[in-house]
ZAMIPA-463802 format. One record per residue: residue in three letters; y negated, x, z negated of N, C-alpha, C, O in turn. Coordinates in pm, 1 decimal. Each point is the difference from the previous one (the first is absolute). Layout:
<atom code="ALA" n_py="Y" n_px="X" n_pz="Z" ca_py="Y" ca_px="X" ca_pz="Z" c_py="Y" c_px="X" c_pz="Z" o_py="Y" o_px="X" o_pz="Z"/>
...
This chain:
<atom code="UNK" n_py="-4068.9" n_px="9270.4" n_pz="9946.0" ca_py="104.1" ca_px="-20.6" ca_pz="-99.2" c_py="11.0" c_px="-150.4" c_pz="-25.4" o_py="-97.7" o_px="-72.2" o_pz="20.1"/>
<atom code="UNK" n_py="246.9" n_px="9.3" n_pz="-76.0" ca_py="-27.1" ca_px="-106.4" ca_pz="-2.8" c_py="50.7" c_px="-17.8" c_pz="-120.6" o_py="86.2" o_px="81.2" o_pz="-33.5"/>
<atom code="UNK" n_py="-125.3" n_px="-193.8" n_pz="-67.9" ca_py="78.1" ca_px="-46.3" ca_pz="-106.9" c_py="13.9" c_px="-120.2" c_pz="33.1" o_py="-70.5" o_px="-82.7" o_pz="57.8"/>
<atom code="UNK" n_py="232.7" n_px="84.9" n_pz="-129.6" ca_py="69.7" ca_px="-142.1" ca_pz="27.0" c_py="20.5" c_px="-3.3" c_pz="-146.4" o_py="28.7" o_px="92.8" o_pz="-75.6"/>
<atom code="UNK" n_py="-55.9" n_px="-261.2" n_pz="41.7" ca_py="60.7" ca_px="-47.5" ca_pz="-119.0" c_py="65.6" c_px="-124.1" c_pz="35.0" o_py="-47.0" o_px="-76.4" o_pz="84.2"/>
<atom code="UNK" n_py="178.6" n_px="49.8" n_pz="-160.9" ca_py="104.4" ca_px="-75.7" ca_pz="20.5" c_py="29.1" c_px="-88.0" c_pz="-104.3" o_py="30.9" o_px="71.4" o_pz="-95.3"/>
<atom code="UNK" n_py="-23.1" n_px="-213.1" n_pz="56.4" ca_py="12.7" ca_px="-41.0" ca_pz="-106.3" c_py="108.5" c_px="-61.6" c_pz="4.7" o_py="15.4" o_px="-77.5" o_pz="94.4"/>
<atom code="UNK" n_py="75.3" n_px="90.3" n_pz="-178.1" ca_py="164.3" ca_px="-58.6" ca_pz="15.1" c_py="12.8" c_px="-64.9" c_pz="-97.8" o_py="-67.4" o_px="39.2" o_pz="-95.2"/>
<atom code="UNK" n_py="164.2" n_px="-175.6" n_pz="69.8" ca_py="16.3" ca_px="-69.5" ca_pz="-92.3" c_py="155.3" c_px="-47.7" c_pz="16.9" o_py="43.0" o_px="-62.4" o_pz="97.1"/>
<atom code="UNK" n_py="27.9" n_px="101.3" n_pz="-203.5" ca_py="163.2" ca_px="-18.4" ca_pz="21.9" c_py="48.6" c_px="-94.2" c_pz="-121.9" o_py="-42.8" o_px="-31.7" o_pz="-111.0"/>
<atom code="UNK" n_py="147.7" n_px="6.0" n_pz="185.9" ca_py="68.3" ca_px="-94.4" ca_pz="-118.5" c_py="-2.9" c_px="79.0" c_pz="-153.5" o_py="-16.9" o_px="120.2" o_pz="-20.6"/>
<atom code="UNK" n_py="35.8" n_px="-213.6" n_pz="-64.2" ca_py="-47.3" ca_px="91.9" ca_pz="-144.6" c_py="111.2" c_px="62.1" c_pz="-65.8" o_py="-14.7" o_px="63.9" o_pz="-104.2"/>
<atom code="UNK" n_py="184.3" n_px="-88.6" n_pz="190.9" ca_py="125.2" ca_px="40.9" ca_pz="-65.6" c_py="18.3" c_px="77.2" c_pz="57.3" o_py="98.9" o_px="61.9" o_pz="-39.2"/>
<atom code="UNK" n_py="-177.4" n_px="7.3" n_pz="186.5" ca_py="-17.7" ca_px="82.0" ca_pz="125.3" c_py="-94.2" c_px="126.0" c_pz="-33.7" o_py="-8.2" o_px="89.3" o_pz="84.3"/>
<atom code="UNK" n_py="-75.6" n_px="-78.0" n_pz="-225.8" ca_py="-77.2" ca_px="130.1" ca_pz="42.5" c_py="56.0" c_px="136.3" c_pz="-61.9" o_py="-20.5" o_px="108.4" o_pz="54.6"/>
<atom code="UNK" n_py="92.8" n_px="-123.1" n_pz="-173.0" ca_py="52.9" ca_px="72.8" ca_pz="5.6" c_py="104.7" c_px="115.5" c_pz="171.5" o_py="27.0" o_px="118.6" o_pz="18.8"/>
<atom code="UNK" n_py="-10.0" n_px="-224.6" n_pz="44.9" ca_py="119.2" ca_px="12.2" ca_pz="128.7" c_py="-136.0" c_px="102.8" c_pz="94.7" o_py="10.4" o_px="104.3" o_pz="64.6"/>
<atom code="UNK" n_py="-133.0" n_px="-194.2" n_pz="-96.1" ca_py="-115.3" ca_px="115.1" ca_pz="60.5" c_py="-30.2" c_px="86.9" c_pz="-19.0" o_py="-18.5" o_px="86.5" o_pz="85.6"/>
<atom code="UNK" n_py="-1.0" n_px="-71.8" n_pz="-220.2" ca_py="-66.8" ca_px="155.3" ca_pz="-56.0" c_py="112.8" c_px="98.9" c_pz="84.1" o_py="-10.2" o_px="95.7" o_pz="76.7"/>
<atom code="UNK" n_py="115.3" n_px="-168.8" n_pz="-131.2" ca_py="144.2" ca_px="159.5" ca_pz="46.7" c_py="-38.2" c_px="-5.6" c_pz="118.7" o_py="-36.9" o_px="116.0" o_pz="18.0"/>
<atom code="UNK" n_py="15.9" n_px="-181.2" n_pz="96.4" ca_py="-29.7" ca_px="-27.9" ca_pz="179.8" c_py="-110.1" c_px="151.6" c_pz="-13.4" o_py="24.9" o_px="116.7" o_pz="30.2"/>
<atom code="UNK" n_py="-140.5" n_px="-174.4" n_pz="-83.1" ca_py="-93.8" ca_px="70.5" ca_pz="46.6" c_py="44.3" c_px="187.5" c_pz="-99.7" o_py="37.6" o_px="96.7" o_pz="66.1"/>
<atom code="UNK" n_py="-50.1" n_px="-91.6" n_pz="-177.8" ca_py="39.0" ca_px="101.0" ca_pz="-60.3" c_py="119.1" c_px="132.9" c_pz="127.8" o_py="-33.4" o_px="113.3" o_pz="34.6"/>
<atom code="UNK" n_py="149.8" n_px="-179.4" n_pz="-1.3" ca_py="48.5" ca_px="59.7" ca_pz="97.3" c_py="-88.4" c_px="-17.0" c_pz="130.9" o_py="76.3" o_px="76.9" o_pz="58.4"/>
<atom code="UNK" n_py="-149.6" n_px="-102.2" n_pz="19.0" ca_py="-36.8" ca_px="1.9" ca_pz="88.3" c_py="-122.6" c_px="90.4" c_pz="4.9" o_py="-22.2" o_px="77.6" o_pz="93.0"/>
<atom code="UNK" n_py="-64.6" n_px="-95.0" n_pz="-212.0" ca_py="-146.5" ca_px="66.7" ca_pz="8.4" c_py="19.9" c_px="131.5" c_pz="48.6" o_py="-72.2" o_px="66.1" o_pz="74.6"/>
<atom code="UNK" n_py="118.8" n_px="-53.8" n_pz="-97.5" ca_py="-3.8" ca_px="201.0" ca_pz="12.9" c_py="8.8" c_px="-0.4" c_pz="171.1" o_py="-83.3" o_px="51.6" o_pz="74.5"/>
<atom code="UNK" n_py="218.4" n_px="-130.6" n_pz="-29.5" ca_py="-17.8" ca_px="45.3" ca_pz="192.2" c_py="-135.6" c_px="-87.7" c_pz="27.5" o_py="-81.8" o_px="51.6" o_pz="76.1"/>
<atom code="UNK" n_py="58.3" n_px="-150.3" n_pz="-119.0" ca_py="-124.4" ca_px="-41.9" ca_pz="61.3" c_py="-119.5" c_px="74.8" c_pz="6.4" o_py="-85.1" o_px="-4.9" o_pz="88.7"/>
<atom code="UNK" n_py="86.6" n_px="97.8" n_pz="-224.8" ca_py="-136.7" ca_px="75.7" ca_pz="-30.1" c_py="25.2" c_px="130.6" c_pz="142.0" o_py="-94.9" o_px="56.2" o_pz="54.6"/>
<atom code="UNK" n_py="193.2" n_px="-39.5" n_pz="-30.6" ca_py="3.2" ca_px="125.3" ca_pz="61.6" c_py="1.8" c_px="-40.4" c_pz="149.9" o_py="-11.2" o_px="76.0" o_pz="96.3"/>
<atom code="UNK" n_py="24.3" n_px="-183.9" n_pz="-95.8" ca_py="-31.4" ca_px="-47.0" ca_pz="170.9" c_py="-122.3" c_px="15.3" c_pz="44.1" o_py="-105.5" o_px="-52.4" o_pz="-35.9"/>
<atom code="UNK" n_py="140.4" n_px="163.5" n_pz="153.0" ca_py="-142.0" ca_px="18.3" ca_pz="83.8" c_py="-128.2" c_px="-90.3" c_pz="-5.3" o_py="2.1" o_px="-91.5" o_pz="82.4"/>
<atom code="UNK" n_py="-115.8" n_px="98.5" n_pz="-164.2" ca_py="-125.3" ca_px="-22.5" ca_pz="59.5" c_py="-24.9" c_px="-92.2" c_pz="-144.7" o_py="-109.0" o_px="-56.7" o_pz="-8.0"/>
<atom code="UNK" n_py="200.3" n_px="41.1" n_pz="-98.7" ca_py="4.9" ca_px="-67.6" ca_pz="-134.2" c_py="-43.8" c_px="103.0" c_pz="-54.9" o_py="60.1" o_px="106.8" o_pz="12.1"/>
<atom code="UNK" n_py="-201.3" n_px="-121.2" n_pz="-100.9" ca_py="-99.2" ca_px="129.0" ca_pz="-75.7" c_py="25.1" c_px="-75.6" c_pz="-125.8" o_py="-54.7" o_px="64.6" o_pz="-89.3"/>
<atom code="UNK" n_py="123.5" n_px="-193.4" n_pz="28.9" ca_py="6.5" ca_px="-38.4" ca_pz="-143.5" c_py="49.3" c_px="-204.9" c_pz="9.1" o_py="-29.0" o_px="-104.9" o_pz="57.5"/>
<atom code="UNK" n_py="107.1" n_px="156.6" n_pz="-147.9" ca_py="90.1" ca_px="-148.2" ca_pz="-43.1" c_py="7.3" c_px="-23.8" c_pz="-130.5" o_py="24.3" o_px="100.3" o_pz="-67.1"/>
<atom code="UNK" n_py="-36.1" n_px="-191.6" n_pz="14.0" ca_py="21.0" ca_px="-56.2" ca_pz="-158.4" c_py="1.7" c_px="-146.5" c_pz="22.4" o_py="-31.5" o_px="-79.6" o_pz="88.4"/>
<atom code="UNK" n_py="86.5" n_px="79.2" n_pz="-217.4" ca_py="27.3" ca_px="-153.0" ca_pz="-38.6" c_py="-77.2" c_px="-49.8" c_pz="-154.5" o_py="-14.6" o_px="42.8" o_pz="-114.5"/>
<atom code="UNK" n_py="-18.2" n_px="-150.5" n_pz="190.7" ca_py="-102.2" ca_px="-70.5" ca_pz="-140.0" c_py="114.9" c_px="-130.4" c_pz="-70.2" o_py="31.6" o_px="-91.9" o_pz="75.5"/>
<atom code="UNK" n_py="1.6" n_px="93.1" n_pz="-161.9" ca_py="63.6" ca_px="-135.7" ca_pz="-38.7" c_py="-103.9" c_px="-66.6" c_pz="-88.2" o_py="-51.4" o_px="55.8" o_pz="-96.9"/>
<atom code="UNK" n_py="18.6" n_px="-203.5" n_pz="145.5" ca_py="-93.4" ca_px="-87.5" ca_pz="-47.4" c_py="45.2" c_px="-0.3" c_pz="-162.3" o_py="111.7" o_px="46.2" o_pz="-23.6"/>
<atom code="UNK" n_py="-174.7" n_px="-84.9" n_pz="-65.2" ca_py="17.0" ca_px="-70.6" ca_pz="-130.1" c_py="10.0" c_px="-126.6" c_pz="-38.3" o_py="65.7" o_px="-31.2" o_pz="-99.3"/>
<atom code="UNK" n_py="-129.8" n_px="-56.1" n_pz="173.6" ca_py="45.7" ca_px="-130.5" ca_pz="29.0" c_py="-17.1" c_px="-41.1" c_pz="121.1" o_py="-95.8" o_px="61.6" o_pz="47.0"/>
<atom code="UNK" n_py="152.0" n_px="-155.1" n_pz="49.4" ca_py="154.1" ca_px="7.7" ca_pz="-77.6" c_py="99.8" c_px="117.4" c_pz="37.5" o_py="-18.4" o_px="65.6" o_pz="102.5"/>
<atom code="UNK" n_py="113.7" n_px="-43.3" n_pz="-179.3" ca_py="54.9" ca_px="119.3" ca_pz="-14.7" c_py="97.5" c_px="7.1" c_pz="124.7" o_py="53.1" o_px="110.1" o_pz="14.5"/>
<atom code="UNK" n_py="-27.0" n_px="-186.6" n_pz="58.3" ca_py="103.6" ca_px="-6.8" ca_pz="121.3" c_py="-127.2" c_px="46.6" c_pz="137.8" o_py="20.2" o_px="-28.7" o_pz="118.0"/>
<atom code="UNK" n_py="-165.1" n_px="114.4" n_pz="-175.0" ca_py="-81.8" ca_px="-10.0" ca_pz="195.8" c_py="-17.4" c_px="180.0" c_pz="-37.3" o_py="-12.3" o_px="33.3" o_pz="-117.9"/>
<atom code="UNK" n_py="12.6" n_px="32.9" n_pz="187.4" ca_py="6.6" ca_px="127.7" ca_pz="15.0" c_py="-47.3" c_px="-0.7" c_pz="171.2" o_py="28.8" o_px="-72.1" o_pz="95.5"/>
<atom code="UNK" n_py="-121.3" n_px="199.6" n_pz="-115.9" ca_py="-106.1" ca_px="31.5" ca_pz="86.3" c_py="51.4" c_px="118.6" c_pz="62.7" o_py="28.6" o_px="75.2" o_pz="-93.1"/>
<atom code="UNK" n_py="3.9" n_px="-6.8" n_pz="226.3" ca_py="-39.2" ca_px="100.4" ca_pz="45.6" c_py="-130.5" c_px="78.2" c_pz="26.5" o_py="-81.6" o_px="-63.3" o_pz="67.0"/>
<atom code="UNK" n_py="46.7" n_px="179.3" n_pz="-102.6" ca_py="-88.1" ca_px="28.8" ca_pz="74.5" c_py="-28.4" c_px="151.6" c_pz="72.5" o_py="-12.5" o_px="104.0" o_pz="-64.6"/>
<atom code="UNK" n_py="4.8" n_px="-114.7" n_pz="219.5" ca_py="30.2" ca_px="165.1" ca_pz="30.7" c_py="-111.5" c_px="11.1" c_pz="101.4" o_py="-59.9" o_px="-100.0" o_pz="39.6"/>
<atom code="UNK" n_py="25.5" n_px="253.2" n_pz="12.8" ca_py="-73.2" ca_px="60.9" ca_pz="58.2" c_py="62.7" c_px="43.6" c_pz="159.6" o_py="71.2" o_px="100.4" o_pz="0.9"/>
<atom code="UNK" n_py="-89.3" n_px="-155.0" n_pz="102.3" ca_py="70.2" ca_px="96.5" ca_pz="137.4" c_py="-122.2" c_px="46.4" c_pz="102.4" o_py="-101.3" o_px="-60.4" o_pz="35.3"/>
<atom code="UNK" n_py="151.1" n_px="190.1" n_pz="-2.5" ca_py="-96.6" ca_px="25.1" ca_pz="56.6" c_py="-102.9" c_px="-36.8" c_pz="121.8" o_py="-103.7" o_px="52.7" o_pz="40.1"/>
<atom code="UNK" n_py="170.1" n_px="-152.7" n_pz="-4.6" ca_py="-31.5" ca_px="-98.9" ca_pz="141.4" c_py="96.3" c_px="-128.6" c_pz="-39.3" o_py="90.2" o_px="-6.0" o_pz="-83.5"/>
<atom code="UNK" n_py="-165.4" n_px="-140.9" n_pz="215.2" ca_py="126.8" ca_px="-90.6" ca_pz="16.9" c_py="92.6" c_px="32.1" c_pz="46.6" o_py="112.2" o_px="-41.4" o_pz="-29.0"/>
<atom code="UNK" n_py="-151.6" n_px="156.8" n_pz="146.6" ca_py="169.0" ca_px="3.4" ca_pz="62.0" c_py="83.8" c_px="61.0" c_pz="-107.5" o_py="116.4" o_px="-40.2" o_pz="-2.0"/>
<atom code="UNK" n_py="-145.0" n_px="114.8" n_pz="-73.8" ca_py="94.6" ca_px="46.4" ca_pz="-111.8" c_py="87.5" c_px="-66.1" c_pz="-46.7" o_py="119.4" o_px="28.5" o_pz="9.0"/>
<atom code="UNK" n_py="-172.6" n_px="-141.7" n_pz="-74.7" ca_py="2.0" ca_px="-74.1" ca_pz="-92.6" c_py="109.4" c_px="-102.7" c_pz="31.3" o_py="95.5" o_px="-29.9" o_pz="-71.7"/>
<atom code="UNK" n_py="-145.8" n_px="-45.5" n_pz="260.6" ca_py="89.0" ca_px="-28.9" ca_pz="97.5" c_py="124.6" c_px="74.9" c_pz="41.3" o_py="99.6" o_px="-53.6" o_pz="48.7"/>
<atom code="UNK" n_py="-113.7" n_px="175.0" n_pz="-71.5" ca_py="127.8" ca_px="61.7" ca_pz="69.2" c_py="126.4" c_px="-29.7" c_pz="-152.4" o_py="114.6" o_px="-42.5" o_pz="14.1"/>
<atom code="UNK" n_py="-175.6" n_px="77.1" n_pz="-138.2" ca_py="32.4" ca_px="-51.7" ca_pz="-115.8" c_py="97.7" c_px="-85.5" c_pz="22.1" o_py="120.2" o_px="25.2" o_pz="8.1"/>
<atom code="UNK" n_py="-221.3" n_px="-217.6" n_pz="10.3" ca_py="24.7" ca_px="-77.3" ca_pz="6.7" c_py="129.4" c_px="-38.4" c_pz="77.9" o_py="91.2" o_px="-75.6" o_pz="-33.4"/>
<atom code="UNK" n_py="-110.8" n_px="156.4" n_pz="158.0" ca_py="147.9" ca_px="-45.9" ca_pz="101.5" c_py="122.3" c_px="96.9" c_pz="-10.2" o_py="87.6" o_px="2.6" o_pz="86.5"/>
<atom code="UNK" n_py="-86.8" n_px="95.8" n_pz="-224.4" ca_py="69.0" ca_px="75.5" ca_pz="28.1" c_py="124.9" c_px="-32.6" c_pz="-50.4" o_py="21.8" o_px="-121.2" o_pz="1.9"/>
<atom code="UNK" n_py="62.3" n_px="186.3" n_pz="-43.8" ca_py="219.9" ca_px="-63.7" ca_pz="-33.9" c_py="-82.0" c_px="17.8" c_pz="-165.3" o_py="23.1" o_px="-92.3" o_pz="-78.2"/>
<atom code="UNK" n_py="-85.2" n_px="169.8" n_pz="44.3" ca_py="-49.4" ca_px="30.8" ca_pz="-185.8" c_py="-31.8" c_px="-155.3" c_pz="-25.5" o_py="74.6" o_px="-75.8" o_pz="-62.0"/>
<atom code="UNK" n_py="-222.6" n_px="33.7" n_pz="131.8" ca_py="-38.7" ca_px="-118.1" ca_pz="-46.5" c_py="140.6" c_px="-113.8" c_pz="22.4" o_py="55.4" o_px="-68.5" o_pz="-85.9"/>
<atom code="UNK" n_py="-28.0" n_px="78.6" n_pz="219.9" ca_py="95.3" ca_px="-96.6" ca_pz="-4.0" c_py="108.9" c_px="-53.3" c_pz="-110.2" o_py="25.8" o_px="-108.8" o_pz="-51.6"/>
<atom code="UNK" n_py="47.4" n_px="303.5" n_pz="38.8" ca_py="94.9" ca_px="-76.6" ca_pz="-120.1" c_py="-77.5" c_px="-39.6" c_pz="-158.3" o_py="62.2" o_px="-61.3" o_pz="-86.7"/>
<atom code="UNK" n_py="-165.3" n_px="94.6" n_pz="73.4" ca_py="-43.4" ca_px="2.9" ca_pz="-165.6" c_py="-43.7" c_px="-151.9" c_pz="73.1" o_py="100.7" o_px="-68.6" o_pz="-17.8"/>
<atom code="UNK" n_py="-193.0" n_px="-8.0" n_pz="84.3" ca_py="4.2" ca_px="-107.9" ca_pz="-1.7" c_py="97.0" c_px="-126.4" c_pz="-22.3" o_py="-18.3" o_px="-106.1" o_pz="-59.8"/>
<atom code="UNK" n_py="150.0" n_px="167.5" n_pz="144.3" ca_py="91.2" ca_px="-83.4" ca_pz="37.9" c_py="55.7" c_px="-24.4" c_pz="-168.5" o_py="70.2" o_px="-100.3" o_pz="-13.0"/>
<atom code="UNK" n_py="-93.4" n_px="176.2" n_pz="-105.2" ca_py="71.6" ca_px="-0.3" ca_pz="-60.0" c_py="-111.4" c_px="-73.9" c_pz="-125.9" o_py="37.0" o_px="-79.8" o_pz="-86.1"/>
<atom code="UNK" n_py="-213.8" n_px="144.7" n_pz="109.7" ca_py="-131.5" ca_px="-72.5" ca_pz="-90.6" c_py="24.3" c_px="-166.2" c_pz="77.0" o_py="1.8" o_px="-89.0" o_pz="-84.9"/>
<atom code="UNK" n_py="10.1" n_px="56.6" n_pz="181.7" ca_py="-39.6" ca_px="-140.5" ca_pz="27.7" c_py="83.1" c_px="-101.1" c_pz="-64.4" o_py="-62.7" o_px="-88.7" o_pz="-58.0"/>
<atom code="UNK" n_py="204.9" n_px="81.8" n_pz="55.0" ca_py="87.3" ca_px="-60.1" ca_pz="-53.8" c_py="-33.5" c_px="-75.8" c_pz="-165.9" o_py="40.4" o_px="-106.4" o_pz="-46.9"/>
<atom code="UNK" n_py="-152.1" n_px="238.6" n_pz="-25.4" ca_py="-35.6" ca_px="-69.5" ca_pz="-119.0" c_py="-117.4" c_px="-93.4" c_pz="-24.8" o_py="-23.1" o_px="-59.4" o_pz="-105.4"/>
<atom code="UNK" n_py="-54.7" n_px="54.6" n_pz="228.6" ca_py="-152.4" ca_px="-61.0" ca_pz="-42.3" c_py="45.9" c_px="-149.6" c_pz="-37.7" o_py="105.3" o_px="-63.9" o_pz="2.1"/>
<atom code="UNK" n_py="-210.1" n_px="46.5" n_pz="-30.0" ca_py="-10.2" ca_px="-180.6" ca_pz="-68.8" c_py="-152.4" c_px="-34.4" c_pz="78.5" o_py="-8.9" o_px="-119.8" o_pz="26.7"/>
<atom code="UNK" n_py="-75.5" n_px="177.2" n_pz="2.4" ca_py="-136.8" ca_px="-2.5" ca_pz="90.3" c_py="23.5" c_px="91.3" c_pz="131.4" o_py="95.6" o_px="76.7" o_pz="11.5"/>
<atom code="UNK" n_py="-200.7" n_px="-96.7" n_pz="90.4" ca_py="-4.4" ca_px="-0.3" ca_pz="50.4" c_py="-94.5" c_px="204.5" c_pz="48.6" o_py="-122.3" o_px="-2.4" o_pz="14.3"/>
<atom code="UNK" n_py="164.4" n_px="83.1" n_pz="-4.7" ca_py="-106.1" ca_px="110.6" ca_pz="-30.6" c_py="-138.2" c_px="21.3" c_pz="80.4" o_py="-11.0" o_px="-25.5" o_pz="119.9"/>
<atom code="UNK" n_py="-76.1" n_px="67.3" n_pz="-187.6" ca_py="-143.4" ca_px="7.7" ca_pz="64.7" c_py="-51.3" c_px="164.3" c_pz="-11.9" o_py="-14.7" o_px="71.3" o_pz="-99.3"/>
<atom code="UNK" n_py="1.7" n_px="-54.1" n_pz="192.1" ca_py="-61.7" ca_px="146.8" ca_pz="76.0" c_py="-138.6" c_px="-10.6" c_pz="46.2" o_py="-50.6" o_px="-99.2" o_pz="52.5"/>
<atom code="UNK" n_py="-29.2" n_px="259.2" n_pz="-88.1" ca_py="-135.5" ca_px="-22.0" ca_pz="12.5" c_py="-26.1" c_px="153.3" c_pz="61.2" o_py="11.8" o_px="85.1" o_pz="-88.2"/>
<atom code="UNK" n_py="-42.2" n_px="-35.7" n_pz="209.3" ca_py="-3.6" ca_px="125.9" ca_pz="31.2" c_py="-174.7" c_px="-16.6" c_pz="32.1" o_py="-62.2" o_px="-96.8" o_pz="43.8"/>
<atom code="UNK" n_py="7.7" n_px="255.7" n_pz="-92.1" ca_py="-161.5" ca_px="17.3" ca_pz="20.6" c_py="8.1" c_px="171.5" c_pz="83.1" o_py="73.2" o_px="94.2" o_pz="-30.0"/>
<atom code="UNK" n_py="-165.3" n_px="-102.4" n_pz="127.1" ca_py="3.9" ca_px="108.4" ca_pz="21.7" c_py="-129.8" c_px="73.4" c_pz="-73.3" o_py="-115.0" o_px="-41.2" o_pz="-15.4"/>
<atom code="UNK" n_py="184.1" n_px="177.8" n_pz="-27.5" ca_py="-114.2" ca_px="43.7" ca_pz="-112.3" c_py="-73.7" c_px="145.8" c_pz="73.4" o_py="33.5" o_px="23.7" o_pz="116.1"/>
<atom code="UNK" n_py="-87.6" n_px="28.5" n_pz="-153.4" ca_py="-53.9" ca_px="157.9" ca_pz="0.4" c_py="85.1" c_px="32.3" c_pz="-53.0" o_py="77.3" o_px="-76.5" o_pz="-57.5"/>
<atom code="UNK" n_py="-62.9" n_px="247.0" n_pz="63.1" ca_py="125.3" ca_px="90.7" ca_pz="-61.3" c_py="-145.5" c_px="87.4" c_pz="-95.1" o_py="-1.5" o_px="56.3" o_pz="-109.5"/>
<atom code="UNK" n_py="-131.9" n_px="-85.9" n_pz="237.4" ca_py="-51.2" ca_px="116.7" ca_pz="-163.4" c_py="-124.5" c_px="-124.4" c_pz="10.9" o_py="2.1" o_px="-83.8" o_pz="90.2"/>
<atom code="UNK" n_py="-119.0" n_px="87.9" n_pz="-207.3" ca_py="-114.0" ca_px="-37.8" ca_pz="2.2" c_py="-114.1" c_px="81.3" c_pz="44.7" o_py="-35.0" o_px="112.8" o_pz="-34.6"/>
<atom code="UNK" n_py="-18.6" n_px="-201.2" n_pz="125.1" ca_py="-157.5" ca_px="105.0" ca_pz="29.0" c_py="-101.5" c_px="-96.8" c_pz="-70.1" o_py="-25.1" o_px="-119.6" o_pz="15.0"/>
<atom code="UNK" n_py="-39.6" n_px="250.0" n_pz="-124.3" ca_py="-123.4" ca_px="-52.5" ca_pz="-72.1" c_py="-78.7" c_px="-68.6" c_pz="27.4" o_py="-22.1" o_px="-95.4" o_pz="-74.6"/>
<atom code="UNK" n_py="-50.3" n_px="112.9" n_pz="186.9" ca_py="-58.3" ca_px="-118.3" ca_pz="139.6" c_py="33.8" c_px="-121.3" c_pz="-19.6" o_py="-85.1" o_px="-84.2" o_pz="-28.9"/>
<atom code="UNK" n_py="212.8" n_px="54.5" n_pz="41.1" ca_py="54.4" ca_px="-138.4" ca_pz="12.2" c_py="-67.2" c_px="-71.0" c_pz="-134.4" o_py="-77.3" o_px="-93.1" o_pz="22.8"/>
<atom code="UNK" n_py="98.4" n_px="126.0" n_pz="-145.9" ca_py="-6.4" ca_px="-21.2" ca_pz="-100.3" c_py="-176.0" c_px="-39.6" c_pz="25.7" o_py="-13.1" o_px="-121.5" o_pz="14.8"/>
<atom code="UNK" n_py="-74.8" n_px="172.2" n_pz="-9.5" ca_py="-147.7" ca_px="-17.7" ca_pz="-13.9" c_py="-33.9" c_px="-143.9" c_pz="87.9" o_py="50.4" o_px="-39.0" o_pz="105.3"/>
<atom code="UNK" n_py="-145.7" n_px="-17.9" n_pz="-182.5" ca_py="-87.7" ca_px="-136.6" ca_pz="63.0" c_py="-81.3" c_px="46.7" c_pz="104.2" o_py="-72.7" o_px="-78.1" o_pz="61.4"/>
């Protein structure tokens, strides 16, 4: 499994223009093959950086995601507002824990 977190930072007359971006979009994203969970974190200060953070079940998932017409148009339409530059952090995780692992 992999989690990706995404940190976005948009112009500050621009986030409103985001929330509505992502609000319409979440739902087809959540239901795209191999996406197990999506949310959005909006920072508190400063109030213009809002965080993705989602679960896919593999990279290629996540990749097929990435190159698909979904990502394309919700990008074509998130990039236009940034004021920074965005930073992405993918980990590949376990889907379950073995107790084992855990012990010294």
């Amino acid at each position: 499994m992999i989690k990706r977190i995404v940190k976005l930072t948009f112009q500050k007359d621009k986030v409103e223009d985001f929330i509505q971006i992502f609000e319409t979009s979440k739902h087809k994203i959540r239901q795209f093959p191999g996406c197990q969970h999506l949310e959005l974190w909006h920072a508190r200060q400063p109030s213009n950086v809002f965080f993705t953070y989602s679960y896919w079940d593999s990279e290629e998932d996540l990749n097929k995601y990435r190159y698909s017409d979904l990502f394309k148009a919700t990008w074509a339409k998130t990039k236009i507002l940034f004021s920074d530059k965005p930073a992405a952090w993918s980990v590949d995780v376990k889907s379950k824990i073995d107790i084992n692992d855990c012990k010294k």
